[in-house]
C-alpha positions in Angstrom: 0.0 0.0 0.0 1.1 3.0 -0.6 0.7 6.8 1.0 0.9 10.4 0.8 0.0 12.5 3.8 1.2 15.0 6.8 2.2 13.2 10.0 -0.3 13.7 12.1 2.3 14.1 15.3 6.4 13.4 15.7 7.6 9.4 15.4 7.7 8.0 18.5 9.6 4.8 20.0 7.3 2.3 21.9 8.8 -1.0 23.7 7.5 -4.2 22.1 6.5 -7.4 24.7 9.7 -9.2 23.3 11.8 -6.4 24.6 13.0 -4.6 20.8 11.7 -1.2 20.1 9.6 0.2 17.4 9.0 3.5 15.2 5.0 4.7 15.5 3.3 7.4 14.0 0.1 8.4 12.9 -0.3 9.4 8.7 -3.2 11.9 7.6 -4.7 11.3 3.9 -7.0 13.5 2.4 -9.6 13.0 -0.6 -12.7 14.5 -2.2 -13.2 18.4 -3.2 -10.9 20.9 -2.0 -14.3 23.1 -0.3 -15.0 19.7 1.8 -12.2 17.1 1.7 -12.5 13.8 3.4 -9.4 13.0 6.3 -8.2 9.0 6.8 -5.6 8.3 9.3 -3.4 5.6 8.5 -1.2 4.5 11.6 2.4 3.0 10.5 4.7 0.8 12.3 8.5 1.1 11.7 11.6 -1.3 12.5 14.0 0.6 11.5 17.1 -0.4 13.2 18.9 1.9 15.4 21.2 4.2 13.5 21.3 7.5 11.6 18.0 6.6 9.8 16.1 6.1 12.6 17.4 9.3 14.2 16.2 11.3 11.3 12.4 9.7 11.1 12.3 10.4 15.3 13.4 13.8 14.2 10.3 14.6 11.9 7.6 16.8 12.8 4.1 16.9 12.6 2.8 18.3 9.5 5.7 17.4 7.9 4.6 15.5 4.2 5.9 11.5 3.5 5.2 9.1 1.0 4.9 5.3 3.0 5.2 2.3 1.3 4.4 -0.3 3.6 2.2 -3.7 3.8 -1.3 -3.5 5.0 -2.6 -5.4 7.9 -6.1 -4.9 9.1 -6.2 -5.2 13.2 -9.7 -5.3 15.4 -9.6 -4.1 19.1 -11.9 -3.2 21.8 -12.1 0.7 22.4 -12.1 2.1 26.0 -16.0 2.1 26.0 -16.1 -1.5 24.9 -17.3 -0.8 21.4 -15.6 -2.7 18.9 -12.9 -1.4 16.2 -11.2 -1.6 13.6 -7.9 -0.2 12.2 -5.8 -0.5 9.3 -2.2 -0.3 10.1 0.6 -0.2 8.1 4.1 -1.6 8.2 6.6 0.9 6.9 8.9 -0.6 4.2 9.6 2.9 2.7 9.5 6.6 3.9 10.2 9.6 2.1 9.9 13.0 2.9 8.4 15.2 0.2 8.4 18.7 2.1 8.6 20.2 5.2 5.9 20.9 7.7 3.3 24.4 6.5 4.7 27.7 8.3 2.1 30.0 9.3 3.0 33.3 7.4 4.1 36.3 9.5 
């Protein structure tokens, strides 16, 4: 599957039960007419090894626009008022950064 979208907040790192860690973060997608576009959030799963590349995605901010490439796996959970969910998460095999997050202008 494959994305373009704003990161909806910075990468973070989250502990796995096997004791590795993992890149998160949440993608924003937008679709339909510019006077009332539709939002989907995607959220993406990195292993990235530790290194230089994982320093630069934890150093990404929010807003900032990607391209994802990743494989698709649908996951079902309970929500905290016990109503059930569904999400589709993705696992990152690619990431590019197409620009930078939008500035407000002074």
């Amino acid at each position: 599957m494959t994305l373009i979208g704003r990161l909806g907040e910075s990468p973070e790192m989250h502990p796995t039960s096997t004791g590795h860690e993992v890149l998160r973060y949440n993608v924003a997608t937008s679709s339909g007419p510019r006077d009332s576009p539709r939002t989907s959030w995607f959220r993406v799963t990195s292993f990235v090894p530790e290194g230089p590349q994982r320093d630069f995605v934890l150093g990404l901010e929010k807003g900032t626009l990607v391209y994802v490439e990743g494989s698709a796996e649908m996951h079902s959970y309970t929500d905290s008022e016990g109503k059930p969910r569904s999400a589709l998460n993705l696992v990152q095999q690619r990431l590019e950064v197409l620009s930078s997050p939008r500035r407000p202008r002074e």
